[in-house]
Each structure stands twice: as structure tokens, then as C-alpha cells.
N, C-alpha and C positions, 0 to 999 in steps of 0.2 A: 468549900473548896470543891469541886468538882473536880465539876465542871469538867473540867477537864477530862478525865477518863471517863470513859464509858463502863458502866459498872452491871455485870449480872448479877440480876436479883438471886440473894442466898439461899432462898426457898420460892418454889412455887408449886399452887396448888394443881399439879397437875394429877390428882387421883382423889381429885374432890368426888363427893358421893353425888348418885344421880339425880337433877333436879326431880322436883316432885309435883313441879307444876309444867304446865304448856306440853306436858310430855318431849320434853326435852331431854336428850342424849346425858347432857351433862350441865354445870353451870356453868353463866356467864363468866367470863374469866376475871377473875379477882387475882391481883400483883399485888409484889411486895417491893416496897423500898426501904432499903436496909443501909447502915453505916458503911461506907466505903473503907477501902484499905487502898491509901496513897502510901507508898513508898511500902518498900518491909518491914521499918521496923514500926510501923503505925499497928497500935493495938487498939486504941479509944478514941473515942471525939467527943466533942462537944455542939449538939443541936445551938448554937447561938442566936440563929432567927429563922422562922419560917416567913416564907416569901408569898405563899398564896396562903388563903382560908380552906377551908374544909368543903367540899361542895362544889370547887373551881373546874375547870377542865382543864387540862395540864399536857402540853406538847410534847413530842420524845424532845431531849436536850432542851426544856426549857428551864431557867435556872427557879428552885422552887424553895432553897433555904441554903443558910450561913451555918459552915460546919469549920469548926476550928481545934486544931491538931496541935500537938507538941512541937511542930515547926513553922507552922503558918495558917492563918482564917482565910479561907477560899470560898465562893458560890459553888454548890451543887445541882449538877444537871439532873435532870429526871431520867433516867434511862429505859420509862415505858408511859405510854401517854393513856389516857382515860381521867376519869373524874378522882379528885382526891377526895376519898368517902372517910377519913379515919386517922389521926395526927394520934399517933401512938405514943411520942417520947414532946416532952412538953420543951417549950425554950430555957436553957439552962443545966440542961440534963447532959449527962456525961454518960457515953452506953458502948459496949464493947466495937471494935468489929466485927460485921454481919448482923446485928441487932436489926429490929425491925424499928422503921422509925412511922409510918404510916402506910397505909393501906389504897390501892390505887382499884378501882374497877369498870369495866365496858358494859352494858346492856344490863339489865333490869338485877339488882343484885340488893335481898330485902337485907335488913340491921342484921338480924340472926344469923343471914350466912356469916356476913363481915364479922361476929364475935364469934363463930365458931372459927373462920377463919385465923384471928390473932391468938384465940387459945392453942389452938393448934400448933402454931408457930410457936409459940412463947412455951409449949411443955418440951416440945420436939428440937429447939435452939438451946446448944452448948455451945460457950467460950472455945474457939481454937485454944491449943496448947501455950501454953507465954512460950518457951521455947521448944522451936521443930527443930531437931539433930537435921532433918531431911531439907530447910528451907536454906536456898543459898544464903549465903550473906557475904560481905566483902573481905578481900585477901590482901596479904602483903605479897608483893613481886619484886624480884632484886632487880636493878635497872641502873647500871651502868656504876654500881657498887653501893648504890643507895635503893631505900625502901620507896616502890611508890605504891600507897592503895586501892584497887579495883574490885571490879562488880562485872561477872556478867550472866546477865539470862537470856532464854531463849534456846531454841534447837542449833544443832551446829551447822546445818547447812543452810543456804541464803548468802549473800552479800552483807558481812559485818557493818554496824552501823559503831561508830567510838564516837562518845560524847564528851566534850570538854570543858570546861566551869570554867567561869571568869575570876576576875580578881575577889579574893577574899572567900568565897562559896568554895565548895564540894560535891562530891560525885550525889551527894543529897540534893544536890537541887533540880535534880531529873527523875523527881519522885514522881512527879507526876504524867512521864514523858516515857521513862526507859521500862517499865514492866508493859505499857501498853502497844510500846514498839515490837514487841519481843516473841510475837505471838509464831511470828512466822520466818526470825530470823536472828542470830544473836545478837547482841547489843550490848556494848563494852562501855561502863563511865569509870575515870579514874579520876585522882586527886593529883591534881598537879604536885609537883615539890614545893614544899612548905605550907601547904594544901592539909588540910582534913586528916586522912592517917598517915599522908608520907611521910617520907623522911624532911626533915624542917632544913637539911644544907640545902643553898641554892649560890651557885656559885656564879652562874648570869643567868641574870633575871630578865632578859631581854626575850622580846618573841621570837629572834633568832634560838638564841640559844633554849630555852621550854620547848621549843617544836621540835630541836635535834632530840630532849629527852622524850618526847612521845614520839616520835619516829622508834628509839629504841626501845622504849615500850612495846611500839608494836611488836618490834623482831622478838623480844623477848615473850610474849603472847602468844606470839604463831599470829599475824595480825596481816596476810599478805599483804591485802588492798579491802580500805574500809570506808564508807560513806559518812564523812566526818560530819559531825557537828557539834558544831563551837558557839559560844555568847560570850560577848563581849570579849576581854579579852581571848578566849576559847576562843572565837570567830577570828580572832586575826592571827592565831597558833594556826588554825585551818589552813586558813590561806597561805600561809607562808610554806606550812606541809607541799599543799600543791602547786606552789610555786618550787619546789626545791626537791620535792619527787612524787610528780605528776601521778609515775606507775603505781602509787599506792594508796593513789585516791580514787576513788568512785562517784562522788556525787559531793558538794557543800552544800552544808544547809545552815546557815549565819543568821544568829538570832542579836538584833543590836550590834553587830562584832564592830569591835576596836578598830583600827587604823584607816577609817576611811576617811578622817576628817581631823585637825590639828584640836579642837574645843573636848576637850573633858572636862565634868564638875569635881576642881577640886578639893574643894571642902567637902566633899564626900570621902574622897580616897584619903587624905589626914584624916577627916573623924573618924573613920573607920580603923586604922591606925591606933590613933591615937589615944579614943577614948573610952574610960574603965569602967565608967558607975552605969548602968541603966538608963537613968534620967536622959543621960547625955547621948547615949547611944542609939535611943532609941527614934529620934527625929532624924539622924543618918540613917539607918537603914530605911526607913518611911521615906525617903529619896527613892527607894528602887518600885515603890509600886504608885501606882495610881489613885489606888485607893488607902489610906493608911492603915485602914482597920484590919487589911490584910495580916498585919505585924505583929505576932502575938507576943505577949511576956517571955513564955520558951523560946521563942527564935533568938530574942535580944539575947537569954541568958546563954543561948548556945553560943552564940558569937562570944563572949565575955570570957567562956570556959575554953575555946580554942587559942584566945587571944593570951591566956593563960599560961602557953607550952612550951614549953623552953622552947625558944628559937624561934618560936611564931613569928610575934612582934618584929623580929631583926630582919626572916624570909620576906616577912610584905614589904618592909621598908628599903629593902634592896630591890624586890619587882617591881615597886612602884618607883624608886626613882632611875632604875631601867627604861622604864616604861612609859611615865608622866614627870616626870622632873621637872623643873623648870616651866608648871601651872600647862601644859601641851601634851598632847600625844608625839612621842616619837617615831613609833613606825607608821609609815603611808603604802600603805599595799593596794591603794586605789588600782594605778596601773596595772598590777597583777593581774587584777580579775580578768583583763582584757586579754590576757592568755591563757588563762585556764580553759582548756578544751573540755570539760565535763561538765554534766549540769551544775548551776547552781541557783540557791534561792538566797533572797535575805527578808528577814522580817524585821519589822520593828513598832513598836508601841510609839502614836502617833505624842505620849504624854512623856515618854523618854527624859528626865532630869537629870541624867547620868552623860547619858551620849545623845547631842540631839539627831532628832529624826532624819531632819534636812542629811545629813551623811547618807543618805539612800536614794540621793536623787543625785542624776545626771551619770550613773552608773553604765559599764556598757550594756548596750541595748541584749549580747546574751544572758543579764543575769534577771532573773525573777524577782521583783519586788512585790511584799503583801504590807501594806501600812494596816496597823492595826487601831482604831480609835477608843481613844477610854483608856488605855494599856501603858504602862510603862517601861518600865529598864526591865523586869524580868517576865516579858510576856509566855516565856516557859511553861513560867507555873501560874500568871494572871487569867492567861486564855488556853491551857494546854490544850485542849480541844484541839482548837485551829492548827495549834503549832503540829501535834502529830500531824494531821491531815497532810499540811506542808511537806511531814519529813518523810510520809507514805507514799506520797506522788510522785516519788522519784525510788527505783528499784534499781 
């Protein structure tokens, strides 16, 4: 998984002892690439595949191995380029976050330093705490006499950015999107109603009606005006936001979003619904990516255990037949965009199974379109890379 996020190396040798050759200041520099932390509550991963050999020269972001997590198997980018001299954790190996997984280096760098290098690292590396009292984590908020749950990080000043999940997902699916946003400005994901930890009433299930509750979300937040971005269904809550109060949008940034086009995959939205065992469930979800391998066992079972919640079941089957009833999309917010005076962008995975692609063409000429190739329904977390970039470009 990366990929996606740009990750500082957890140790670096920057107070290595003085070379002792060439009469040199210091050594070559030796890097570390270490186990990422997507999302918060990621603790471990799993090395799944290395992508290059030991020896190789290796780009910044070039993707260099398959690391797969308690919610999804994603490519990881390199986040320092130099030669990979040293594959520390073998394929199959399960190692904390921050763990050292191999050893990257520039300019003439013998065996000896590289194993003083990883001792080093491997005496001086301790497990973060399993739980930090001090590390955010998600809230309940009352919103219109129901529970809806949220997340925000980031400093309080900036132009708020609020993130919105599509059908079926949670504010977890901007795991790998919303801590990288967040550097320089807050960033709000919440769970819809009947969503993740909300509250499971959903009384209309329509994008009308979800966007008056995240409009009152906001007011309940303190949320003046915030640079929405929505997927899939999210993306057409967006719009309909800035269709219905302009002055509290900043910027759209629409990933696949919903209502531009009448064709949804309905056999996706029933099996997802519908179905309880693994087996079954687990070639629906393998609709939303491009790659299936993306789809780990824990994702499946995590869908299986929400599906579980009182009221779950009943919440999606009233937004979805809000929503797609009758094998269609209901809302068409095409024309909207055409007055939306703010920026906006839309992306979309050129391999989309869910919502096709084609919804992205003939759009008005003010909206930004990024086709993405290789990429499916949830190019969030397939390319997150790109997609921040997208959602940085606009302030």
C-alpha cells in the first residue's frame, strides 16, 4: 500500500561516525525504509511482495513492494531513491509500525557500514505504545438528535477540508488521504448515518436529504466553510452541498462521485447488502479495485462485522433504494456543476466497475478532470498519491 502517502523514514543515520576513508567529513548517506502507518489505527503490516531485488536503483515514489494491512494490500512507494543494498524483513513477514524493512544507500557505502547501520537501528527501535491517551482518534457528535461519527486532524487554522465516504465505506477509507492532508490544515472525515459509528436511523436516504445532515454537521462542528470532498456517493452529497449553500463550500474535489450519469453496477449494491458468508462477499467488494489482490481477508470480515449492527442492513437498504432503486441512479446533479462558481475537480479510475468512467466526459469545461489508468472505483486509496496532489492543488 503506499503508495500513496509519502512516508518519513523512522530513523536516520544522521550522526553516523566519521568516515575513515577518502578523509571524508562523514558517510555516504545510508536511509532507512520502515513499515508505514496508514490510517491510526494501523499497528503491523505485512511485507507481501518485494517489487525490486537487492542491488536495484530505486526512484523517490517508485513503487518497490506489496504491504498489506488489517484493511487493505496496497503498493508502497519508496520515499528516498538510492540503491536498495539490504532487504531486512523477508516476504511474508508481519513487523510492527516504523520497523525497518531494508536499507537504501548513495555513494560508495562497504557491507560493514550497512550492518552496523541495521544493528543500530534494530537495538535503538521500540514498538510505539498499542495505545496513546494523546493520539486522536474518532468522536461521537449529536447532529440533529442522532449520533454521527468523526475524526479530525491537523492545526486549526487553514481552510477546513470535510471528507465524505460513499455507499457502504466509512471515514476509514481516507486512511490513506486524510492524516496526509492534514499537515497544514484541518481535515474532518465523518460517517454518514447508518455509516461506521453513526447512528444506524436514516430517515431519507436521498442525497437531498444526507447533505442537509452534513450541512448540520458542519454547524454542529464549528465547520464555517470547508473544501468538501466526496466519492462516489460523497461526491454527489458534495455537490448537492454546493448547490444548496454555495457560501459554505470552498473548493470540490469528486472522486468517481455519483449522479453524473443514470448506469450504476447493480449487483454490486445488492451483494453488498445482501451478502453474509466471505465466499460471497468477497468478489463484491473486488468490484471496487482494479487489482483484487488489493482485498484483504480483514477488509471482507470488517464489512461482515458492520453488516452485523442492528440497523445496518435496514440503513443501506433504505439509501440504496433512495438512491438506486429501480437498477439507475436517481439524482443527476450534472447540471449543477455548471454553477458551481468554486473550483472543482473530479477524478476517476479509467477501470471504474462501479460507476463508469465515461460520467466524466462532456462535463462543463470549468470542472478539472484527472482520468486515472489501471484504477478503479476507489482510486482514494488505489493511487492515494495522485489523489492528495489533486486535493493540495486547490487552497
Amino acid at each position: 500500500m503506499s503508495g500513496p502517502q509519502r512516508v518519513t523514514p523512522f530513523w536516520a543515520d544522521e550522526d553516523a561516525e566519521k568516515s575513515e576513508t577518502k578523509g571524508e567529513s562523514a558517510m555516504p548517506a545510508i536511509q532507512a525504509i520502515t513499515m508505514p502507518k496508514w490510517g491510526l489505527a494501523m499497528e503491523e503490516g505485512m511485507l507481501a511482495r518485494w517489487a525490486v531485488e537487492e542491488g536495484a536503483s530505486i526512484a523517490l515514489a517508485e513503487e518497490i513492494m506489496d504491504i498489506e494491512t488489517s484493511k487493505i494490500a496496497n503498493v508502497f512507494e519508496s520515499p528516498v531513491a538510492g540503491v536498495l543494498r539490504r532487504k531486512v524483513v523477508g516476504e511474508g513477514d508481519t513487523v510492527p509500525v516504523g520497523a525497518l524493512l531494508g536499507v537504501v544507500t548513495e555513494g560508495e557505502v562497504s557491507d560493514a557500514e550497512i550492518d552496523a547501520f541495521v544493528a543500530d537501528f534494530l537495538a535503538s527501535f521500540t514498538t510505539a505504545v498499542k495505545e496513546d491517551v494523546d493520539a486522536p482518534s474518532a468522536e461521537p457528535i449529536t447532529v440533529e438528535g442522532r449520533t454521527i461519527r468523526h475524526l479530525c486532524l491537523g492545526p486549526d487554522d487553514g481552510t477546513p477540508i470535510l471528507m465524505i465516504h460513499g455507499f457502504g465505506a466509512d471515514l476509514a477509507t481516507w486512511m490513506f488521504n486524510q492524516e496526509a492532508l492534514a499537515a497544514d490544515r484541518p481535515v474532518y472525515a465523518i460517517d454518514l448515518p447508518g455509516h461506521g459509528g453513526s447512528s444506524k436511523q436514516v430517515d431519507d436516504g436521498s442525497v437531498e436529504g444526507l447533505a442537509r445532515t452534513v450541512k448540520a454537521y458542519m454547524d454542529a462542528a464549528g465547520i464555517e466553510r470547508a473544501h468538501l470532498v466526496g466519492h462516489s456517493l460523497g461526491g454527489a452529497i458534495a455537490v448537492e452541498i454546493a448547490g444548496t449553500a454555495p457560501d459554505r463550500v470552498a473548493a470540490l474535489t469528486l472522486v468517481a462521485p455519483a449522479g453524473l450519469g443514470p448506469e450504476i453496477a447493480t449487483d454490486f449494491i445488492e451483494g453488498f447488502i445482501s451478502e453474509t458468508r466471505s465466499r460471497k462477499l468477497r468478489p463484491v467488494l473486488e468490484m471496487l479495485v482494479a487489482n483484487p489482490g488489493m482485498v484483504s481477508a480483514d477488509m471482507v470480515e470488517d464489512v461482515l462485522k458492520f453488516k452485523r449492527l442492528d440497523g445496518a442492513p435496514a440503513a443501506l437498504r433504505t439509501i440504496a433504494d433512495a438512491n438506486f432503486g429501480g437498477g439507475s441512479q436517481k439524482a443527476s446533479l450534472r447540471d449543477r456543476l455548471a454553477t458551481v462558481k468554486v473550483p472543482v475537480q473530479v477524478v476517476w479510475g479509467e477501470e471504474d466497475r462501479i460507476l463508469p468512467a465515461r460520467h466524466a466526459e462532456g462535463l462543463p469545461a470549468t470542472v478539472s478532470v484527472t482520468r486515472l489508468p489501471g484504477v478503479g472505483h476507489i482510486a482514494h486509496m488505489e493511487k492515494a498519491s495522485e489523489i492528495n496532489s489533486v486535493i493540495k492543488s486547490v487552497h
